[in-house]
Each structure stands twice: as C-alpha cells, then as structure tokens.
C-alpha positions in Angstrom: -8.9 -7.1 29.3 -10.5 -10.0 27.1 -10.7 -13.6 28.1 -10.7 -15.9 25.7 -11.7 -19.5 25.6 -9.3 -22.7 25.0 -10.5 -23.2 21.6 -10.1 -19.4 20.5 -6.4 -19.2 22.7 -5.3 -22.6 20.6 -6.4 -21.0 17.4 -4.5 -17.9 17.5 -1.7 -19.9 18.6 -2.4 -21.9 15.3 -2.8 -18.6 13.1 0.8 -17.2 14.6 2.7 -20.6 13.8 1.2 -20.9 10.4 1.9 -17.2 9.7 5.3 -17.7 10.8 5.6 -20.6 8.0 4.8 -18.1 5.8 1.9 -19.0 5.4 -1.0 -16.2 3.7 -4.2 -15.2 5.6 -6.1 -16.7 2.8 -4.4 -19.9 3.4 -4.7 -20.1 6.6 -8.9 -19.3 6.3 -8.7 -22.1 3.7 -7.1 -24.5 6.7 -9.5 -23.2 9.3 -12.6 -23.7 7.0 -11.8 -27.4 6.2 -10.7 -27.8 10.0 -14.2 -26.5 10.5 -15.8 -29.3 8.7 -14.4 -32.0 10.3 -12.1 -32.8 7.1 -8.6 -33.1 7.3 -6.4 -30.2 6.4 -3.3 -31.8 6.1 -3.2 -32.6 2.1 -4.1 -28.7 1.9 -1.2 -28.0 4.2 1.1 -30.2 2.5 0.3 -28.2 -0.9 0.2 -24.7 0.2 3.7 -24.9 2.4 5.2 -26.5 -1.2 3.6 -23.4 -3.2 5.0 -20.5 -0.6 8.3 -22.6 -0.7 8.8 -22.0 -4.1 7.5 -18.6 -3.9 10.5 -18.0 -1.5 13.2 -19.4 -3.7 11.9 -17.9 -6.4 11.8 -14.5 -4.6 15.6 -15.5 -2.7 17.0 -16.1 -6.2 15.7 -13.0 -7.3 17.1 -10.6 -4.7 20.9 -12.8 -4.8 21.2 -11.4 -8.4 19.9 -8.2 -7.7 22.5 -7.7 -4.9 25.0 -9.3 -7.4 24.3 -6.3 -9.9 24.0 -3.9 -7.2 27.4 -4.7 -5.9 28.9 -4.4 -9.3 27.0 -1.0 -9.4 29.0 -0.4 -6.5 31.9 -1.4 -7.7 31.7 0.8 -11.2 30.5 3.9 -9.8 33.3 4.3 -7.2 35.6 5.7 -10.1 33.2 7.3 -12.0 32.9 11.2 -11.3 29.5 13.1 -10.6 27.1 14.7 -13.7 24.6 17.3 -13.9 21.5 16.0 -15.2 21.1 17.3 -18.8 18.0 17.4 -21.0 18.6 13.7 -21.8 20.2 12.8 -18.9 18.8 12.1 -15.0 22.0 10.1 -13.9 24.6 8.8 -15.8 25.0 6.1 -13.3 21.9 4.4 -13.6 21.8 5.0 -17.1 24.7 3.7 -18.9 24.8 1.0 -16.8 25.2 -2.5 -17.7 25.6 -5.6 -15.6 27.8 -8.5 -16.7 24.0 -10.1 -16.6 22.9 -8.2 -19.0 26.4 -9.0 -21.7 26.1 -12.7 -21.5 22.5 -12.6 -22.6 
C-alpha cells in the first residue's frame, strides 16, 4: 500500500477529471507546470478545451460519413454475389465501390 499526501491525492484527482475532458497528458503537464508557478492556468485551459473540442467534431464528422458510406456498403453488397480473387482482383466489393460521396464530387 502507498499513502499519499493531500496535495498528490487532489492532483490525481485533477489529472483524472482533465483526462476525462479529453484532455492530452501533454496538456495537462502544460496546466500543472503553470499551476506550479503560481500563474494562473485558466486562459491555458480555456484554449486547450476549445482546440480538443474541435478536434472531436472534426473526428465526430468524420466517422458520421464513414458510417454513412459504410451503410451504403451494406446496403449494395447484400445483392451482390461472391468472387474469387483474380490476378487483378482482391474483392470486387471494395473495389468497384462508389459511395454517393464520391458522385456528387
């Protein structure tokens, strides 16, 4: 067993909560350093949780259109019938697939 002081108990505390944010280790060394010198870390909170927001939607967006095509994979294999690979071919799936994405661009 380990005991740990107050301060060291309130700081994991802090490093769970801010991970849980989603915030990185590397920002959350960056908080703890300024916290450190006595400086206040809430402008660098304030900046960081606005980058990793946008990193999320960003990231959210980009997996709701990769479920959209996958779906329409989905949807357009169900009636298509099984291949043997050739010596051009892997999967005809995968390969002559095109996402309605794809035709409006």
């Amino acid at each position: 067993y380990r005991e740990y002081s107050k301060k060291d108990s309130s700081r994991m505390t802090f490093v769970l909560s801010a991970r849980q944010l989603g915030f990185s280790v590397d920002d959350i060394k960056q908080i703890l350093a300024e916290a450190n010198q006595k400086k206040s870390p809430c402008p660098t909170v304030r900046r960081l949780i606005d980058q990793r927001l946008h990193e999320t939607e960003q990231r959210f967006e980009e997996m709701i259109q990769l479920r959209k095509r996958m779906r329409e994979a989905v949807d357009k294999w169900s009636s298509k019938p099984n291949k043997h690979p050739s010596g051009d071919s892997v999967c005809h799936l995968i390969e002559n697939f095109t996402s309605q994405e794809n035709k409006e661009s």
